[in-house]
TORKOL-4160 file (C-alpha; in steps of 0.2 Angstrom, whole numbers, padded with zeros to 4 digits, m for minus):
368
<pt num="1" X="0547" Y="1513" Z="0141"/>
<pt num="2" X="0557" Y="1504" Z="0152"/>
<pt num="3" X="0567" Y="1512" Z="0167"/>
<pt num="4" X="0581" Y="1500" Z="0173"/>
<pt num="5" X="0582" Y="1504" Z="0190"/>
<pt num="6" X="0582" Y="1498" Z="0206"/>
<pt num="7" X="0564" Y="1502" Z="0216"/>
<pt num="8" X="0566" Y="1507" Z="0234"/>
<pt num="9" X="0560" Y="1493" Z="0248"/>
<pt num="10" X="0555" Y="1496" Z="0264"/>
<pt num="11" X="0548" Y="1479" Z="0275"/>
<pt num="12" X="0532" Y="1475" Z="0282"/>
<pt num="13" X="0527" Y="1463" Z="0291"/>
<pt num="14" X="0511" Y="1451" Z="0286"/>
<pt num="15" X="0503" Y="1438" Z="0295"/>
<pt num="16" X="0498" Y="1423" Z="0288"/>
<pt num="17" X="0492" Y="1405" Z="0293"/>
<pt num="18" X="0482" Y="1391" Z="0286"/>
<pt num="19" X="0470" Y="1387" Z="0301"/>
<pt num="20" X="0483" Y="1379" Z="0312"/>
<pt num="21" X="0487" Y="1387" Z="0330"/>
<pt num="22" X="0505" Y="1392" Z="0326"/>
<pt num="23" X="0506" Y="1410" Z="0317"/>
<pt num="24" X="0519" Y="1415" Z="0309"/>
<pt num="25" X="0525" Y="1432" Z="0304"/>
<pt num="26" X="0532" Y="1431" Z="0285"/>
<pt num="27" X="0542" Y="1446" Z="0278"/>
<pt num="28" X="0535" Y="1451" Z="0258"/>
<pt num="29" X="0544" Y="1463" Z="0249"/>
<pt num="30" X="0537" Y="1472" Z="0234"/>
<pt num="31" X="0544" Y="1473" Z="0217"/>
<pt num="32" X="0541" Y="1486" Z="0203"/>
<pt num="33" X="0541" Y="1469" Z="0193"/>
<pt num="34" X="0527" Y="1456" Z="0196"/>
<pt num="35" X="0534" Y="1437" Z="0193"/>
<pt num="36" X="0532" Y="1432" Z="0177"/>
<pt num="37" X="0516" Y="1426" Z="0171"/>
<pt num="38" X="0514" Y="1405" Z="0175"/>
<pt num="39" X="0499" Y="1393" Z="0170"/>
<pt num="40" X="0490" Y="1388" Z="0184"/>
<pt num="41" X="0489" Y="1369" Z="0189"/>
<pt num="42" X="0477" Y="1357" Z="0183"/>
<pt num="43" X="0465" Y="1350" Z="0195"/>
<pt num="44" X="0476" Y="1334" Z="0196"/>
<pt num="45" X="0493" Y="1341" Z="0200"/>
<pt num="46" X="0508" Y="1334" Z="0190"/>
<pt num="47" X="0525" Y="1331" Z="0195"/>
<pt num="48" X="0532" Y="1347" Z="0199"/>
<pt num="49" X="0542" Y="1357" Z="0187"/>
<pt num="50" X="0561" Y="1363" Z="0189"/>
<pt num="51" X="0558" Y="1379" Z="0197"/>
<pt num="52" X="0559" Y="1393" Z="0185"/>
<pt num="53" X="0569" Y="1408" Z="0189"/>
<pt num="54" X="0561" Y="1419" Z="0203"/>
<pt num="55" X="0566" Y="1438" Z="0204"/>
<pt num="56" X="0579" Y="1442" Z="0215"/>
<pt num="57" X="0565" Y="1449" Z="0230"/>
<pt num="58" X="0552" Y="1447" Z="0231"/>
<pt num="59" X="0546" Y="1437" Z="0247"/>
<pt num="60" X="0531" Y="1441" Z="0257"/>
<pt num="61" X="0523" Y="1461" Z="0264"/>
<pt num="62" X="0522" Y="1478" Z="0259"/>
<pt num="63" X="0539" Y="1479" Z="0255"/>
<pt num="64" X="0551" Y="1484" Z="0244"/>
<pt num="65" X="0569" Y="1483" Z="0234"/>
<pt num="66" X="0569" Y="1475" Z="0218"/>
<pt num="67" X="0579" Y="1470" Z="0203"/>
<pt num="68" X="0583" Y="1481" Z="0189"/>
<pt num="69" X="0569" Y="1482" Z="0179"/>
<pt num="70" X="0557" Y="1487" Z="0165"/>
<pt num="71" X="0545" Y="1497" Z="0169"/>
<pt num="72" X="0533" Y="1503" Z="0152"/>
<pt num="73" X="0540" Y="1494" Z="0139"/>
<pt num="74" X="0541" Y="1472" Z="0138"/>
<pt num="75" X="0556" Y="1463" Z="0135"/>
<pt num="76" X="0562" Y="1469" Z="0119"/>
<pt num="77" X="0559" Y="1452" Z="0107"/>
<pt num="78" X="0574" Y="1446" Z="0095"/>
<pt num="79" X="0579" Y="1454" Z="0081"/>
<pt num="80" X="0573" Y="1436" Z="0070"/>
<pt num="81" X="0557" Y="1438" Z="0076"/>
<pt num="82" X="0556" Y="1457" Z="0071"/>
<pt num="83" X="0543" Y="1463" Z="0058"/>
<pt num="84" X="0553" Y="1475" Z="0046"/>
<pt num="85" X="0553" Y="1492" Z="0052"/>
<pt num="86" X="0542" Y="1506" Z="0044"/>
<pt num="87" X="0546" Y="1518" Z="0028"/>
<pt num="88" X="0557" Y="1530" Z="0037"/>
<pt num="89" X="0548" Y="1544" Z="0030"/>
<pt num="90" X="0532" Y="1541" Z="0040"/>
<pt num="91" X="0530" Y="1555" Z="0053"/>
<pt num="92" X="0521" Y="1544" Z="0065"/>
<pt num="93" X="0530" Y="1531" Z="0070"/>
<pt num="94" X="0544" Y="1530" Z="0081"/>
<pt num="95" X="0558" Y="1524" Z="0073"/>
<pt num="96" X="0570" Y="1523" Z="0087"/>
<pt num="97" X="0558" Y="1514" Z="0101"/>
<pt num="98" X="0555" Y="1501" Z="0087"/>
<pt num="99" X="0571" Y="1496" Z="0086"/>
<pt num="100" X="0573" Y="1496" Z="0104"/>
<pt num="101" X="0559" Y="1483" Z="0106"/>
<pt num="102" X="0568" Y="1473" Z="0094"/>
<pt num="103" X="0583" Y="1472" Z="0103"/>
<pt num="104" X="0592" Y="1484" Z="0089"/>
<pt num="105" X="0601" Y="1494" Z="0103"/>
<pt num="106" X="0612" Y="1501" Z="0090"/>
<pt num="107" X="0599" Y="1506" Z="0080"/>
<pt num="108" X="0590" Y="1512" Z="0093"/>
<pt num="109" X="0604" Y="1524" Z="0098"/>
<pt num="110" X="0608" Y="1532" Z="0082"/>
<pt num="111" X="0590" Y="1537" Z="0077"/>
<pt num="112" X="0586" Y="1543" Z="0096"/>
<pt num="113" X="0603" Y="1553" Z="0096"/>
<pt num="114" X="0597" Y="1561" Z="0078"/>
<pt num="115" X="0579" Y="1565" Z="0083"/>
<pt num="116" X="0587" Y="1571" Z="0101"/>
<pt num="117" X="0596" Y="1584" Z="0092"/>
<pt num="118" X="0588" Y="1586" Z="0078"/>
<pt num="119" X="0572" Y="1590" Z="0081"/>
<pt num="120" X="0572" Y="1591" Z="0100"/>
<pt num="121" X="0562" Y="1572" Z="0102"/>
<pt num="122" X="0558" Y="1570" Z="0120"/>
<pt num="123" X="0554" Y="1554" Z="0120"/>
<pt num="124" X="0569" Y="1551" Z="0110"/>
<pt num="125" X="0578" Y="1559" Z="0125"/>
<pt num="126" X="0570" Y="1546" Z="0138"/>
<pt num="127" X="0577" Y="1532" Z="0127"/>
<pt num="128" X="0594" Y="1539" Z="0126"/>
<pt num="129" X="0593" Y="1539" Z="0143"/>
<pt num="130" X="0586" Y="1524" Z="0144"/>
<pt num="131" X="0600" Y="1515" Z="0132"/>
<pt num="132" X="0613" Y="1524" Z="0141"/>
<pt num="133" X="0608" Y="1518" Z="0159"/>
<pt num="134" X="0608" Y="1499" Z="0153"/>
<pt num="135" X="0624" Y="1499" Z="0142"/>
<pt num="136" X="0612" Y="1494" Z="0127"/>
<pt num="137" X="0620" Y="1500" Z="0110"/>
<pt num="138" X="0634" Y="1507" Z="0119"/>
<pt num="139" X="0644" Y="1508" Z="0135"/>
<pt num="140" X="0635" Y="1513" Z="0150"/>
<pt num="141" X="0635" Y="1529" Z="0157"/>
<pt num="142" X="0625" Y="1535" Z="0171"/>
<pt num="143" X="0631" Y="1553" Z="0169"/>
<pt num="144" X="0626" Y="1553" Z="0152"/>
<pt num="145" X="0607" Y="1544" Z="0157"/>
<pt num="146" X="0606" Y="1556" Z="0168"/>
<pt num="147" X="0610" Y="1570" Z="0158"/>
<pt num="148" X="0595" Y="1565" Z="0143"/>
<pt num="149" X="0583" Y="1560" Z="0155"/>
<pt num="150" X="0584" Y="1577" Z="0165"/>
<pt num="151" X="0582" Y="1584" Z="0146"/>
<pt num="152" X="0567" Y="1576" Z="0145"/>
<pt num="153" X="0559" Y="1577" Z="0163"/>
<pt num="154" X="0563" Y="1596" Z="0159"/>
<pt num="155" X="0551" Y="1595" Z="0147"/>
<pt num="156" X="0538" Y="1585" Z="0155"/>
<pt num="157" X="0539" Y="1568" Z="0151"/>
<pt num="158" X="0532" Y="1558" Z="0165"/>
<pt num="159" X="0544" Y="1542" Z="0162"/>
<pt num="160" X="0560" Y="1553" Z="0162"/>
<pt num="161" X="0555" Y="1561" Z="0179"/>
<pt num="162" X="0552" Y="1544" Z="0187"/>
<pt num="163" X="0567" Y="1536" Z="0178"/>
<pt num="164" X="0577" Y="1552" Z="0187"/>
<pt num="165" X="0568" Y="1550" Z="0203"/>
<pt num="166" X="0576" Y="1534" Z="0205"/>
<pt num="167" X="0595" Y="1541" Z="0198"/>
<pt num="168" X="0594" Y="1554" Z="0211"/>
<pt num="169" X="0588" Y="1540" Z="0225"/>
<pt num="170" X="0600" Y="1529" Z="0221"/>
<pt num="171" X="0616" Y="1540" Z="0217"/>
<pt num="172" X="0617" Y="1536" Z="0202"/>
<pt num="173" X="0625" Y="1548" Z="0186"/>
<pt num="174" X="0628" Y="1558" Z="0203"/>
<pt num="175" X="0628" Y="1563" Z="0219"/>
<pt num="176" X="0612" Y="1555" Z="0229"/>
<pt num="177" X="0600" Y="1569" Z="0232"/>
<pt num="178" X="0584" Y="1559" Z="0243"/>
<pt num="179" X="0573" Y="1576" Z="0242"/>
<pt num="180" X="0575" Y="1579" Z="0223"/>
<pt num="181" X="0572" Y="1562" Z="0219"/>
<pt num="182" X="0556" Y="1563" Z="0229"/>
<pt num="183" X="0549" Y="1581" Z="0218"/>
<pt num="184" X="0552" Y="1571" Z="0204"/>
<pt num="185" X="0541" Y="1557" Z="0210"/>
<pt num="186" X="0528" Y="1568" Z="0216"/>
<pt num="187" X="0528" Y="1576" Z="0196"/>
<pt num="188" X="0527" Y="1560" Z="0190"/>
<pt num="189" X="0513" Y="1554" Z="0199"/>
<pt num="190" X="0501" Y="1569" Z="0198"/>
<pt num="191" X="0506" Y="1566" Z="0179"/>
<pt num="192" X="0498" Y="1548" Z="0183"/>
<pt num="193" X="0515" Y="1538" Z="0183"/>
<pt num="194" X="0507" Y="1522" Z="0195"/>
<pt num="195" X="0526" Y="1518" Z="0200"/>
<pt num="196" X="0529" Y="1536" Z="0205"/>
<pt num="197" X="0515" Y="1534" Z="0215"/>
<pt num="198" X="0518" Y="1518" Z="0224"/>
<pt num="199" X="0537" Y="1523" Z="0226"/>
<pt num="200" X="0531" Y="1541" Z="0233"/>
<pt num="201" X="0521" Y="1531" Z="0245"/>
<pt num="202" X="0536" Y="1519" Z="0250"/>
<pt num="203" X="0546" Y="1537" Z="0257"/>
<pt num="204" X="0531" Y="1540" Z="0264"/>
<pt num="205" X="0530" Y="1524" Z="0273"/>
<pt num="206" X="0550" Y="1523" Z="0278"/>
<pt num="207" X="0549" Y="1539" Z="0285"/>
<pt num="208" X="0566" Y="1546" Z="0281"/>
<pt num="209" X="0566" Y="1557" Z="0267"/>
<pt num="210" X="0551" Y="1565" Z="0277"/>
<pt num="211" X="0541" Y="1561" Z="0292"/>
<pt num="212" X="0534" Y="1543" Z="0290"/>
<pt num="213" X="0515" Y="1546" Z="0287"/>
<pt num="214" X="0505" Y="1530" Z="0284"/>
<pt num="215" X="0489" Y="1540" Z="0279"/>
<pt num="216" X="0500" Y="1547" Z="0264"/>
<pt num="217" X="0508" Y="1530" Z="0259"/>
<pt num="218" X="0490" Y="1525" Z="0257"/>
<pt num="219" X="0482" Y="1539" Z="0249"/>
<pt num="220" X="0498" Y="1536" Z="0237"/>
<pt num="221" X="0497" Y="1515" Z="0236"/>
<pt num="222" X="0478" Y="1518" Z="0232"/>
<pt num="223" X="0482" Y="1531" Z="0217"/>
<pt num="224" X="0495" Y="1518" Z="0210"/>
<pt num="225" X="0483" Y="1502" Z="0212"/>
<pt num="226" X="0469" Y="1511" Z="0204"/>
<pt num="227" X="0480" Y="1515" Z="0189"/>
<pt num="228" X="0485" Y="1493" Z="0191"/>
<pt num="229" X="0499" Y="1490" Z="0198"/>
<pt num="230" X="0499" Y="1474" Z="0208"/>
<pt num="231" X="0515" Y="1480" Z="0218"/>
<pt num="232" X="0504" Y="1495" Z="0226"/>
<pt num="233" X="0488" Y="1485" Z="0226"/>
<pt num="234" X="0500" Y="1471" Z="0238"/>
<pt num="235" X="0504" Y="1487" Z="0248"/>
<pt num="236" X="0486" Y="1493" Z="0251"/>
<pt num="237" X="0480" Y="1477" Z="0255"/>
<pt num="238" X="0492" Y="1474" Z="0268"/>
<pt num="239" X="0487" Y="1492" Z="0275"/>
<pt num="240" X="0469" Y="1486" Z="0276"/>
<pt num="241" X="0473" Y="1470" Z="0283"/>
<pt num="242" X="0483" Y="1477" Z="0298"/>
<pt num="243" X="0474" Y="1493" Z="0300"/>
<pt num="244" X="0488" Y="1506" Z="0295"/>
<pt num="245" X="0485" Y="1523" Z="0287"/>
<pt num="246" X="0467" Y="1517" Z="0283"/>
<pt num="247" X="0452" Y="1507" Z="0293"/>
<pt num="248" X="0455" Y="1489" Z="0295"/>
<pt num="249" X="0445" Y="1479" Z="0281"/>
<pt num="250" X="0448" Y="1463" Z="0280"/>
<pt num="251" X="0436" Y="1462" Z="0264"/>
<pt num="252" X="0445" Y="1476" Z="0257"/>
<pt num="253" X="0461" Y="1467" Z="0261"/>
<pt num="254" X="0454" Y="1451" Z="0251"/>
<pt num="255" X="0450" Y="1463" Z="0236"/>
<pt num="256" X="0465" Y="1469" Z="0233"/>
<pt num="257" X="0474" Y="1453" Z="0235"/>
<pt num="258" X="0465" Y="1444" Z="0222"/>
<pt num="259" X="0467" Y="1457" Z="0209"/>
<pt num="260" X="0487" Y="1459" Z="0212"/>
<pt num="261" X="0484" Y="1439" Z="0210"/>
<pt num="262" X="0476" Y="1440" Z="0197"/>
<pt num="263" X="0491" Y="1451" Z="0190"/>
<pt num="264" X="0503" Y="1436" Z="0194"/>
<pt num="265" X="0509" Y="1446" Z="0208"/>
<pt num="266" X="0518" Y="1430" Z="0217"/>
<pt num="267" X="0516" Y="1436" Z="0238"/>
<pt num="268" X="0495" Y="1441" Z="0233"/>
<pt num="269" X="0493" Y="1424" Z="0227"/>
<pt num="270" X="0499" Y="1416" Z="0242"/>
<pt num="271" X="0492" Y="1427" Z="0255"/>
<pt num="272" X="0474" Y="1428" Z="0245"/>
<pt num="273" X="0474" Y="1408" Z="0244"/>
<pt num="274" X="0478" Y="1410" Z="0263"/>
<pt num="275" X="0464" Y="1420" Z="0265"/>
<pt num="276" X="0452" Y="1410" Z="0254"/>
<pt num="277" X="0456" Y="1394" Z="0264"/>
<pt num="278" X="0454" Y="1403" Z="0281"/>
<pt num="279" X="0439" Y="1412" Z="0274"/>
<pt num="280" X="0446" Y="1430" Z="0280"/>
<pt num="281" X="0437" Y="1441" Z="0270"/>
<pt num="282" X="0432" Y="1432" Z="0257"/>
<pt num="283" X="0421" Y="1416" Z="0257"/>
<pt num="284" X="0428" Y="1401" Z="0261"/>
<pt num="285" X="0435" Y="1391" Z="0246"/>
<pt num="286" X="0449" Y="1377" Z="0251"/>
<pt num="287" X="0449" Y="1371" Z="0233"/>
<pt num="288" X="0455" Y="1388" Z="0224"/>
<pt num="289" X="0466" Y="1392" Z="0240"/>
<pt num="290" X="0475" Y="1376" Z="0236"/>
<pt num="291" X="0477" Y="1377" Z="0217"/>
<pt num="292" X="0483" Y="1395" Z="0222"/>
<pt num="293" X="0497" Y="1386" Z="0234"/>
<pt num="294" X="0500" Y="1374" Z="0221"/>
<pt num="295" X="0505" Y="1389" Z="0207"/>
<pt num="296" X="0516" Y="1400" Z="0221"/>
<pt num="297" X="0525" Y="1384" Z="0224"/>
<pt num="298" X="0528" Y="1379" Z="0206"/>
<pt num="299" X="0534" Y="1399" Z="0206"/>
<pt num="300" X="0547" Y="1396" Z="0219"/>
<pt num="301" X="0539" Y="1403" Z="0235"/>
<pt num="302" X="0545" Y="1396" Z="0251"/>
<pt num="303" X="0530" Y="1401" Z="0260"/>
<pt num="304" X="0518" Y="1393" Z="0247"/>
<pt num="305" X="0527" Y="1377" Z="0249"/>
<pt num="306" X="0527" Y="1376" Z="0267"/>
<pt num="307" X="0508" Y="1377" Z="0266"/>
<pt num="308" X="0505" Y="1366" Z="0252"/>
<pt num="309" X="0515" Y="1354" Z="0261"/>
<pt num="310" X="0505" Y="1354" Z="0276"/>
<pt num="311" X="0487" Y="1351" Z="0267"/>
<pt num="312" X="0497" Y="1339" Z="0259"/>
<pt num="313" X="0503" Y="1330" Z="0273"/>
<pt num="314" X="0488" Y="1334" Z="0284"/>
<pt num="315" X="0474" Y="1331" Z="0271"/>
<pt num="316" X="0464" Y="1347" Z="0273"/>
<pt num="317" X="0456" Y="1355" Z="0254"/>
<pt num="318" X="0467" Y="1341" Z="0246"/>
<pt num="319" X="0469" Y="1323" Z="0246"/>
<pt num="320" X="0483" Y="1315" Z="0258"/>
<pt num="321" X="0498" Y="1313" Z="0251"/>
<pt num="322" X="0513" Y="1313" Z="0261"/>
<pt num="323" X="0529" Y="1308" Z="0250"/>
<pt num="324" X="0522" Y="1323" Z="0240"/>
<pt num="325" X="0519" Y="1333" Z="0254"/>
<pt num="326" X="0535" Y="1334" Z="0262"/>
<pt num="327" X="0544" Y="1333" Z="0245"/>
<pt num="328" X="0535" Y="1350" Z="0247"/>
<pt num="329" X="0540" Y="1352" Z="0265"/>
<pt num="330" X="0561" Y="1348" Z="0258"/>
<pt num="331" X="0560" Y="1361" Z="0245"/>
<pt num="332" X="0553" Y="1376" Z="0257"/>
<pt num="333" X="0566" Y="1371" Z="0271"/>
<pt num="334" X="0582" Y="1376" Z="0256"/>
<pt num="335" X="0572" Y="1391" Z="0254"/>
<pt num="336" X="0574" Y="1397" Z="0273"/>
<pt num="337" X="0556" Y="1391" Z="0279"/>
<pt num="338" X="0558" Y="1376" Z="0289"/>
<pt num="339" X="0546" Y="1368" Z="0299"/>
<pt num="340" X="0547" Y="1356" Z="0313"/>
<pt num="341" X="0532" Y="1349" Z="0313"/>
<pt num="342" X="0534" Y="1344" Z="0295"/>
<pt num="343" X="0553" Y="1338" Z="0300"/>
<pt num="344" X="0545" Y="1325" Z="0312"/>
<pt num="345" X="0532" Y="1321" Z="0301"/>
<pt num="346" X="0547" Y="1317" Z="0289"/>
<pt num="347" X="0555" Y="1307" Z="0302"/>
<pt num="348" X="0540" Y="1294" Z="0304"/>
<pt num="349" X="0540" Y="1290" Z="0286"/>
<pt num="350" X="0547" Y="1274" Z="0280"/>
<pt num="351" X="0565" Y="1271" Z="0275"/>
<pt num="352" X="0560" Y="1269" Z="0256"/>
<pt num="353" X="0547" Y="1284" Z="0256"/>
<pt num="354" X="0559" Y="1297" Z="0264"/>
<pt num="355" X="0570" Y="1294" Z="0251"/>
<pt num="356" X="0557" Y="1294" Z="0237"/>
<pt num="357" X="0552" Y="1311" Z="0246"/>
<pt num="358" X="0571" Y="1318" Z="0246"/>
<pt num="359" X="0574" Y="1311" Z="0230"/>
<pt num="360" X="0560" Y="1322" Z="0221"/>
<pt num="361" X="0565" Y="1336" Z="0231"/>
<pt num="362" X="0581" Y="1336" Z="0225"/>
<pt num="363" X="0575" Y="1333" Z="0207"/>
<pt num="364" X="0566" Y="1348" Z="0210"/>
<pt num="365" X="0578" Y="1358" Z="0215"/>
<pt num="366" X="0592" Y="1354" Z="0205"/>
<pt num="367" X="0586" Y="1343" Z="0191"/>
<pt num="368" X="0596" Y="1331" Z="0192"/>
């Protein structure tokens, strides 16, 4: 069920580089919401797409401070494309989450407020809270949110006592209480709630709410990526890359990128083609690195595009092509990742291909 509710961030730093001399030190934030899902590039890369919307974070470390967002229910689908709901008289389904997952907020309200009182629902009571929180069916209320999902946390539901965790952290339906907020996530997670975990480990890791301990954010990052979340599994493997709160491992590191990328997680994919193209703890495989580079950039990291521009224009793991290149190289400067090399690279093309190069650019960015 989904919480609506901003995650905490705390930033890391990660280095990253591509086998040139220069290092640079890129910032990632983690998200309790991976990007959304995107087809890889065929072998022979097409024209690039208009980018699609990327979530309001998410740049590169172990980080954190995301967007709003559902966290165990998807995107409810529209009401056209509903199947009709089940006989009301069947004991077994829930009636109420149903129609939230087809966007019947009203619906939803009315059945979860009847089985609530009625029959003491509690995961009736997270929805309220839930429907509340978002202003779905009705206005929003944080008080009353707060209210139904500490009626259900009471009771023991694990998405209720993350979803308050995060209302106590952020202040929100009342007065911000840090050290409550962190009991609750502590609850959730030995109940085996993976973003209670990861966000347990990101106090642990800020060190306010109690002294920062790295060893704890890690035992806490490796509960939640065991249990699949690509945000925590992000986390670790920056830990293992930089040797905090665990033994460096640079082939741990690796592991843990790929399955975060595999997960769609936008910063793994583009430090896990980094480290397939530099070989770092995985073999060396400048093809997948660049097809990696290929989809970040498509996904609207400026990072990615900065690399992808320099193979690009340098002609390392991909042919040499420079209009294309620093197309690439255009697109990552308006996204706060300039690079003078590229800029004097851009300076010794012709008239007519700087402008086929600024013109794509700009295509790309605005489609127009």
């Amino acid at each position: 069920m989904p919480t609506g509710m901003k995650v905490l961030r705390v930033a890391l730093l990660t280095t990253c580089c591509l086998g040139w001399n220069a290092i640079d030190r890129a910032q990632a934030q983690i998200s309790l919401t991976p990007p959304g899902v995107q087809q890889p590039p065929k072998a022979a890369p097409p024209a690039a797409p208009k980018p699609a919307p990327t979530p309001a974070t998410k740049k590169a470390a172990p980080a954190p401070a995301a967007k709003a967002a559902p966290t165990a229910a998807k995107a409810a689908p529209p009401a056209a494309a509903a199947t009709p709901a089940p006989a009301p008289d069947d004991p077994n389904v829930d009636l109420a989450y149903g129609a939230y997952q087809r966007g019947q907020y009203g619906q939803a309200l009315k059945i979860a407020t009847q089985r609530a009182n009625d029959k003491g629902d509690i995961k009736a009571m997270t929805l309220l809270g839930e429907l509340y929180a978002n202003g779905f069916g009705t206005n929003r209320d944080d008080a009353k949110a707060a209210l139904w999902y500490k009626a259900a946390a009471d009771r023991g539901d694990r998405e209720a006592m993350f979803a308050l965790a995060m209302f106590r952290i952020a202040g929100r339906g009342g007065p911000a209480d840090r050290s409550e907020g962190a009991k609750l996530l502590a609850s959730a997670a030995k109940l085996g709630k993976a973003a209670a975990a990861y966000n347990l480990g990101l106090l642990y890791l800020e060190g306010q709410t109690f002294p920062q301990d790295l060893k704890r954010a890690a035992e806490l990052f490796r509960q939640a990526a065991d249990a699949g979340s690509p945000e925590a599994q992000y986390a670790l493997a920056t830990f293992y890359k930089e040797g905090r709160g665990v033994e460096k491992n640079l082939t741990e590191a690796a592991r843990l990128l790929q399955k975060a990328s595999i997960a769609n997680y936008l910063d793994a994919e583009v430090e896990y083609a980094i480290a397939l193209f530099n070989g770092t703890g995985v073999p060396k495989d400048e093809d997948a690195a660049v097809k990696l580079l290929w989809r970040a950039s498509r996904q609207g990291s400026p990072i990615a595009q900065n690399r992808l521009a320099r193979v690009l224009v340098a002609g390392i793991g991909a042919p040499v092509d420079k209009i294309e290149g620093l197309k690439w190289h255009l697109i990552a400067k308006a996204g706060g990742n300039g690079d003078l090399m590229l800029d004097t690279e851009l300076q010794k093309l012709s008239p007519e291909d700087r402008a086929k190069a600024e013109a794509s650019a700009r295509h790309w960015l605005t489609g127009k």
